[in-house]
N, C-alpha and C positions, 0 to 999 in steps of 0.2 A: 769852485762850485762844490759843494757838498755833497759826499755821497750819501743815496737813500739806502734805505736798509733793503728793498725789495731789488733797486737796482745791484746791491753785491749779493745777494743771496740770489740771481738767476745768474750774473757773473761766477760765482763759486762753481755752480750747478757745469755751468760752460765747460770749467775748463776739466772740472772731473772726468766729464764726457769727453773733449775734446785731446785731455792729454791722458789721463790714467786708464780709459777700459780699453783692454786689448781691441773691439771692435773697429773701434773708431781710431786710435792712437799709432802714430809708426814706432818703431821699435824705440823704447827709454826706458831708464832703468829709476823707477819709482823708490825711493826710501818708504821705508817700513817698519812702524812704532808698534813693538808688539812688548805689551805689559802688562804683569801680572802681583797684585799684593794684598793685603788683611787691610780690610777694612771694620771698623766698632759702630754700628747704628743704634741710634735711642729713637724711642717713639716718645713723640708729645701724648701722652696719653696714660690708661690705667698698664697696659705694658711694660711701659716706662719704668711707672710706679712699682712694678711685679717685681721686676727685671732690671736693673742699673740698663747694664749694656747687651745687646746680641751683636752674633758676628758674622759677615761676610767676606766673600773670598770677589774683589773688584780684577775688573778682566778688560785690556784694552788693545786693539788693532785697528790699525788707521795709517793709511798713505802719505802722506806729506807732498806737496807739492810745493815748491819754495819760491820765493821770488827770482833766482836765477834760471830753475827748469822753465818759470814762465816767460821769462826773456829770451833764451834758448829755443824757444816752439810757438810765439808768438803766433807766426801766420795759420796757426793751428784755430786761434779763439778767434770768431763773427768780427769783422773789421769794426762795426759802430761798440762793441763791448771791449776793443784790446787798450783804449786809455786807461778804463777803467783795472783792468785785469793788473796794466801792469803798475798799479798803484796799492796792487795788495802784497801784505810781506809774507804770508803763507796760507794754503788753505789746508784743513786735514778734513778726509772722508772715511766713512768705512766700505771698506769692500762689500761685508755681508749685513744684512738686517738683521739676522737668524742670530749673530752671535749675540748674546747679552751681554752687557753692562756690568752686572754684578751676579753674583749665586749668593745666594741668603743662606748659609748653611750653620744655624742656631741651635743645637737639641736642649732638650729640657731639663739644666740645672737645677732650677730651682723650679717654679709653676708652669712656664710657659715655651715653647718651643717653635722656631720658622724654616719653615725650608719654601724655597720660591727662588725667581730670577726678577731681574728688571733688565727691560732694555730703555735703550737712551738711541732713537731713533735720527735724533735732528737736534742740532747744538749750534749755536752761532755767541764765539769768543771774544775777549779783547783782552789784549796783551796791556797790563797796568804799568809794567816794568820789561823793557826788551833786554837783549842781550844775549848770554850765556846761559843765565836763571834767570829765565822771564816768571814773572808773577802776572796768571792769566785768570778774569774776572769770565765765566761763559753763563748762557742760561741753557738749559736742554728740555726737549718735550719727552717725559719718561711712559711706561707701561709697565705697572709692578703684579706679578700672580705670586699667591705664595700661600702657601699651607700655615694653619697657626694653631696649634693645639694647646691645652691651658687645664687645672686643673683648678683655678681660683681666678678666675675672672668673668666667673657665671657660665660660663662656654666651654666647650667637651673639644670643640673642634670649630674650625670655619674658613672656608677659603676666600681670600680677597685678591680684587682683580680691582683694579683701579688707573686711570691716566691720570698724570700727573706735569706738574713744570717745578721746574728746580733750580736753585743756582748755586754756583761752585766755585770757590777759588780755590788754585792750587800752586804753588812753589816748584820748578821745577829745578834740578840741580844735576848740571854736565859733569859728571868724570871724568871721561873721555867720550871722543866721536860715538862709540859705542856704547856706551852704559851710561844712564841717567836714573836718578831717584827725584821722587817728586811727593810731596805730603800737602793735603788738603782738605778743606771741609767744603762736605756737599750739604744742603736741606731742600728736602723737594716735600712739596704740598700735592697732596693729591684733593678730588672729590671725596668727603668722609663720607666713608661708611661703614656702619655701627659693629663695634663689636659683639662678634656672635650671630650677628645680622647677613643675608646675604648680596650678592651680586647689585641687585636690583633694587638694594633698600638704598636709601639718603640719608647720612647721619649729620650731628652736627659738628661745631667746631669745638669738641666739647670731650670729656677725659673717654667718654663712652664710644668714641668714637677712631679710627685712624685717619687723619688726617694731616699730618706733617712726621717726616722721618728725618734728623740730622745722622749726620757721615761724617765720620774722620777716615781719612786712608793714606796709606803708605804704597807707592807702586814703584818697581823695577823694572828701568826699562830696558831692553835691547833693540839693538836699530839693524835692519838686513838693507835687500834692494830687491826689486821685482821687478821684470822685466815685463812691460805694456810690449806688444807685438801683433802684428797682421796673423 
């Protein structure tokens, strides 16, 4: 039988609840991807055009729950969801919302300068290549705010606040049990809205506009464990 996408995406939901928050969970000791690297973003746009590249500082923490923890705690996950459960090979969650995604930290070399966050709320993956170095295809629903100052692109200043979806492949590569490097290109589209313009304007898909940002990045990772407990 097929799985649907909403049938694993309230299965994911289960078992994050069921085995990782201390609430709910009896004492396991959860693995913990905490990763930190430079990222180079380009705007499809007159920015772009300003500006070759700006730069960000991409930031990741997230749980791991692996196909063996789920076989281990089973009678944990709703009896009609554990076939399901146990035909997934990992799930990763984040702990917090609060933490973002990325820090935009650009100053103004040449005309234009950004400082702002994105977070990346909610992602759902697929491993193209498994193993050691899986090569993972994901899409994410993002939330970009960011300050953007400019001294040649008609605009003195302007803040953009935009939701967006994105998608991402990235490479990841084991060292060891502990240390992974992983490189990848993200591009996420948001709603354009015009440069110089504010919050509440609609722009179009068009240079005057932001509406698509590409990513390349570099992350390091290190892996701990967390202990879920009553």
């Amino acid at each position: 039988m097929p799985v649907r996408p909403l049938q694993t995406l309230m299965t994911s939901l289960l078992l994050v609840g069921a085995l990782a928050l201390p609430a709910f969970a009896a004492p396991i000791d959860v693995p913990i991807d905490i990763a930190v690297g430079p990222a180079g973003l380009w705007f499809s746009n007159d920015i772009g055009h300003d500006q070759l590249g700006h730069f960000g500082l991409k930031l990741r923490l997230e749980g791991i729950i692996s196909r063996d923890l789920i076989k281990q705690h089973i009678n944990q996950v709703p009896a009609n969801y554990r076939q399901l459960a146990l035909r997934m090979a990992e799930i990763r969650y984040r702990p917090s919302l609060f933490i973002p995604e990325e820090l935009i930290i650009s100053p103004k070399f040449a005309h234009t300068g950004l400082y702002g966050s994105t977070w990346r709320p909610l992602e759902l993956g697929l491993d193209l290549v498994a193993g050691p170095s899986p090569v993972t295809l994901s899409a994410g629903l993002d939330l970009t705010a960011a300050l953007i100052h400019s001294d040649a692109l008609g605009f003195s200043w302007m803040f953009f606040l935009r939701p967006g979806l994105d998608l991402q492949l990235e490479w990841e590569i084991a060292f060891s049990k502990a240390f992974h490097l992983s490189v990848g290109w993200q591009s996420a589209f948001y709603v354009p809205q015009p440069l110089g313009g504010g919050v509440f304007e609609l722009g179009g898909f068009n240079d005057r506009a932001i509406w698509h940002v590409g990513q390349i990045f570099l992350l390091f990772h290190g892996f701990t464990t967390y202990q879920a407990s009553l």
